[in-house]
C-alpha positions in Angstrom: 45.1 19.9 -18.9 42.3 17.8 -18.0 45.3 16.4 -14.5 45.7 19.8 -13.7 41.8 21.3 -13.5 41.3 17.7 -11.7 44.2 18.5 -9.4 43.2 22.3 -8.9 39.2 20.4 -8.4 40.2 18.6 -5.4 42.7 20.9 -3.9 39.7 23.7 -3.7 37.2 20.9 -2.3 40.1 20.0 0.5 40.6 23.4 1.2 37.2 24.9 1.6 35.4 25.4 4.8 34.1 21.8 6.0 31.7 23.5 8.6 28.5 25.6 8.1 28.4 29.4 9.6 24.9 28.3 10.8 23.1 25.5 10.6 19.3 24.1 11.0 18.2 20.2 11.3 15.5 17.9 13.0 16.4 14.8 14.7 14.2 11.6 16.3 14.6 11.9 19.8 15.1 8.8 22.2 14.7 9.3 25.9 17.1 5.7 27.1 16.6 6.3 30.9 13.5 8.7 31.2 10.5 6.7 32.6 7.5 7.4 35.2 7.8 5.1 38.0 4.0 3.2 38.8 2.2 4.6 41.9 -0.9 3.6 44.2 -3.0 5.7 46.0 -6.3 5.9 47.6 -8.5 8.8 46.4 -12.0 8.1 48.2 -13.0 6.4 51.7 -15.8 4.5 51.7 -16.1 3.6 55.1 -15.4 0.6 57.1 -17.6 -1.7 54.7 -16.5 -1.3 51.6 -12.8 0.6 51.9 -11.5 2.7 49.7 -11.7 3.7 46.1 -8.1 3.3 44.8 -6.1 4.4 41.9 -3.1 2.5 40.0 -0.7 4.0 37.6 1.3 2.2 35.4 5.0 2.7 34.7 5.6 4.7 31.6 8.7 3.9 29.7 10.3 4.5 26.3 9.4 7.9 25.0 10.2 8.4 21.7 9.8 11.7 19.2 11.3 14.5 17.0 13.4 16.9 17.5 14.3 20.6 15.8 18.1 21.8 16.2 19.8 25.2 15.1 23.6 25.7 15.8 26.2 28.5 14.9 30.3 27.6 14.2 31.1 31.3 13.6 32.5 31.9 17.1 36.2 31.1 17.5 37.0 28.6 20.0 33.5 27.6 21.3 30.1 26.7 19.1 26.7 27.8 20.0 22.9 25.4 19.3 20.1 25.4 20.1 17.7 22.4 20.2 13.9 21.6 21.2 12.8 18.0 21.7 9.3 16.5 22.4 8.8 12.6 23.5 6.2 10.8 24.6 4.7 7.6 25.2 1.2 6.2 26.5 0.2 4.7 29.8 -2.7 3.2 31.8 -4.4 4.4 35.0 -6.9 2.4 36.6 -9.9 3.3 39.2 -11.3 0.1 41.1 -14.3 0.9 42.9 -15.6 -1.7 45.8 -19.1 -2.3 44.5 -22.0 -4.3 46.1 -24.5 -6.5 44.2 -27.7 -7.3 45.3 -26.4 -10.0 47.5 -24.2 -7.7 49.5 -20.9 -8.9 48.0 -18.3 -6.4 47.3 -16.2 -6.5 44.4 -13.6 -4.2 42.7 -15.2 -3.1 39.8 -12.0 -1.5 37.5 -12.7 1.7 35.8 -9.9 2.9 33.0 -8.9 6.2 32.7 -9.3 7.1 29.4 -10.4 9.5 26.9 -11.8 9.9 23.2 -9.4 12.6 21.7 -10.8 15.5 19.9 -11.1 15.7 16.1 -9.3 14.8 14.2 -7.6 12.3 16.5 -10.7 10.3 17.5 -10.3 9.0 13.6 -7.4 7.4 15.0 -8.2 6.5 18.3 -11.6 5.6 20.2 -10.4 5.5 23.4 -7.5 6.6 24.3 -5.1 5.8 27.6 -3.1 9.0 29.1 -0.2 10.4 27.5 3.5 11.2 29.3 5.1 14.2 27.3 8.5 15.3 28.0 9.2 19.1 26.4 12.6 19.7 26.9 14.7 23.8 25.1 18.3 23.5 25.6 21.3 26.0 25.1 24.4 24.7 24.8 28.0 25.7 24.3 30.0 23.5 22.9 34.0 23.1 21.9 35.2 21.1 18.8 37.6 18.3 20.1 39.2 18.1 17.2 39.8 19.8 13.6 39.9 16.6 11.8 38.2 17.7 8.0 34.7 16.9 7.5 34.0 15.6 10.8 33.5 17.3 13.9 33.3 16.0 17.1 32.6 18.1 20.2 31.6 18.1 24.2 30.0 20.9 25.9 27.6 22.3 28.5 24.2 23.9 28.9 21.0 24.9 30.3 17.8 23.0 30.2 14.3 24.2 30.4 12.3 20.8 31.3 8.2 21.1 30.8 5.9 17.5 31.2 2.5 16.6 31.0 0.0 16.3 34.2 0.1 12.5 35.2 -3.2 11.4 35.7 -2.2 9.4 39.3 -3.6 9.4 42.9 -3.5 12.9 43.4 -4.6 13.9 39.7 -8.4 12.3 40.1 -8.9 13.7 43.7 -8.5 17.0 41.6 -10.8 15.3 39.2 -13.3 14.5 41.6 -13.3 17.8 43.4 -14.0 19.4 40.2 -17.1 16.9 38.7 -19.8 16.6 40.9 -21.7 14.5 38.8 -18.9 11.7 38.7 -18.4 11.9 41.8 -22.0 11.0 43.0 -21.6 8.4 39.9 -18.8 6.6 41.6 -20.1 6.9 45.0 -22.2 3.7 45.7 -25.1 3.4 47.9 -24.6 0.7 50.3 -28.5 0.6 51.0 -29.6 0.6 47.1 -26.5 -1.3 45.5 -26.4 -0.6 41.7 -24.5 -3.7 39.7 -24.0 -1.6 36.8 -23.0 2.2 38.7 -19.5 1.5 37.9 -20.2 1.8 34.3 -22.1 4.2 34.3 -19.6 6.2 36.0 -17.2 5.0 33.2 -19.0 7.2 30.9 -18.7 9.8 32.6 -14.7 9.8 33.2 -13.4 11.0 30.0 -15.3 14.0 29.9 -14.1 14.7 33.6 -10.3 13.6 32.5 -9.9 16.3 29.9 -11.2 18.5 31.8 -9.2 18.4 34.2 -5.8 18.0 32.4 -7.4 21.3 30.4 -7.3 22.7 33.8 -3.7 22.0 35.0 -0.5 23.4 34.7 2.1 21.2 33.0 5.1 20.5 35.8 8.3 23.0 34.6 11.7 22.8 35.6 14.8 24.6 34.7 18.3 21.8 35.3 21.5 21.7 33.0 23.0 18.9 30.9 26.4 17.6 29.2 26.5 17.1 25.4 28.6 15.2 23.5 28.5 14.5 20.0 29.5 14.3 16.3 28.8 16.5 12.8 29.6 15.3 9.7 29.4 17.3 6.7 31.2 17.7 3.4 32.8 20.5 1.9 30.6 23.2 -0.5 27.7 20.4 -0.1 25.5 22.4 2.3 24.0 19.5 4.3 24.9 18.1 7.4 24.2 14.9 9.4 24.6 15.1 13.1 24.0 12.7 16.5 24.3 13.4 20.0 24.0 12.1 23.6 22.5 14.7 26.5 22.4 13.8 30.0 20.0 15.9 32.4 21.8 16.4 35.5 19.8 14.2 38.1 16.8 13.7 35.1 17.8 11.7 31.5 19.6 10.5 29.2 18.6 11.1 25.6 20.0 10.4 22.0 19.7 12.7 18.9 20.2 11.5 15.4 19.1 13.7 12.6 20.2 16.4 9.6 19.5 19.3 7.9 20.9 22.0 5.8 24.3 24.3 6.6 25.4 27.0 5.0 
């Protein structure tokens, strides 16, 4: 008796619907390609004397974050999910300002651009250098490859909608500069009065004009498409799933997903 309800045990588990009519999950998100590329650019002439006031950007690279997935195996033929991702990472972005001392000697004084985060964050962090945020929503359709039980691999298609964070560069302080007044006359020296220490003093006064400027811009949108590939694994009547996936951006990134979450 006890071979026969074992027998009938297993043949119900074998036979019973390996893959969820819905499923939800989250994920850790890592962007493998997606970087920004360093820049240089000159935001303020100073005339023939002292040159220019310059700005370098650093290369940002390895964003890293979390993920939120829903998906649908309902349809026939063709699956349906949904997915948001954020990643980030940090960067620095540099002012040097030509700065004469009381000998007439001009020297690029280097001013960070950073900021101290609002609370709670500043328990965390002081100062902090710029952030490079990649928001990506994606739709996808996607078409099982093959039926093999409990494991379910599938390619697919869909549509991207891409959102990123100002980058505080060249062009980003002009903007700042244009909209404080009071750094701006900071950072301008006086090549008739030199000030040794204007440089930090204007450094004291760039973290209030950084955030509120990035407060002030509109984050860079884009709508592209991407490929999918990927694999769900989940076992029958258990109603949890485990999932990872590649995306490739068309012309943009390439980014992995590994994560879970419950399907029913």
């Amino acid at each position: 008796m006890r071979k026969i309800l074992f027998a009938a045990a297993i043949a119900l588990f074998a036979s019973t619907q390996a893959f969820a009519i819905v499923g939800a999950g989250a994920h850790y998100v890592m962007n493998t390609t997606g970087s920004l590329k360093a820049s240089k650019g000159s935001v303020y002439d100073l005339g023939p004397t002292l040159g220019t006031i310059d700005v370098e950007q650093q290369k940002a690279s390895g964003l890293q974050g979390l993920g939120f997935k829903l998906w649908i195996d309902l349809l026939p033929i063709i699956d349906i999910e949904g997915t948001f991702n954020v990643a980030a990472t940090r960067y620095k972005t540099s002012l040097f300002i030509p700065t004469p001392d009381e000998n007439g000697t001009i020297t690029r004084k280097e001013i960070h651009l950073a900021y101290t985060p609002d609370a709670p964050y500043n328990m965390y962090f002081d100062r902090a250098d710029p952030l490079y945020g990649i928001f990506t929503g994606d739709v996808s359709i996607t078409y099982p490859i093959t039926s093999i039980p409990v494991i379910r691999p599938y390619a697919g298609l869909g549509i991207t909608y891409l959102a990123s964070i100002p980058v505080i560069n060249a062009d980003f302080t002009k903007k700042m500069l244009e909209n404080s007044k009071e750094l701006t006359d900071a950072l301008i020296p006086d090549p008739n009065n030199p000030d040794p220490a204007a440089a930090d003093k204007a450094a004291s006064k760039v973290g209030d004009a950084l955030v509120k400027t990035l407060k002030n811009s509109d984050y860079k949108t884009s709508i592209t498409g991407h490929a999918i590939v990927g694999v769900r694994l989940k076992l029958p009547i258990i109603p949890l799933a485990v999932y990872s996936n590649a995306k490739y951006y068309f012309g943009n990134d390439f980014v992995l997903e590994v994560g879970g979450g419950l399907a029913i």
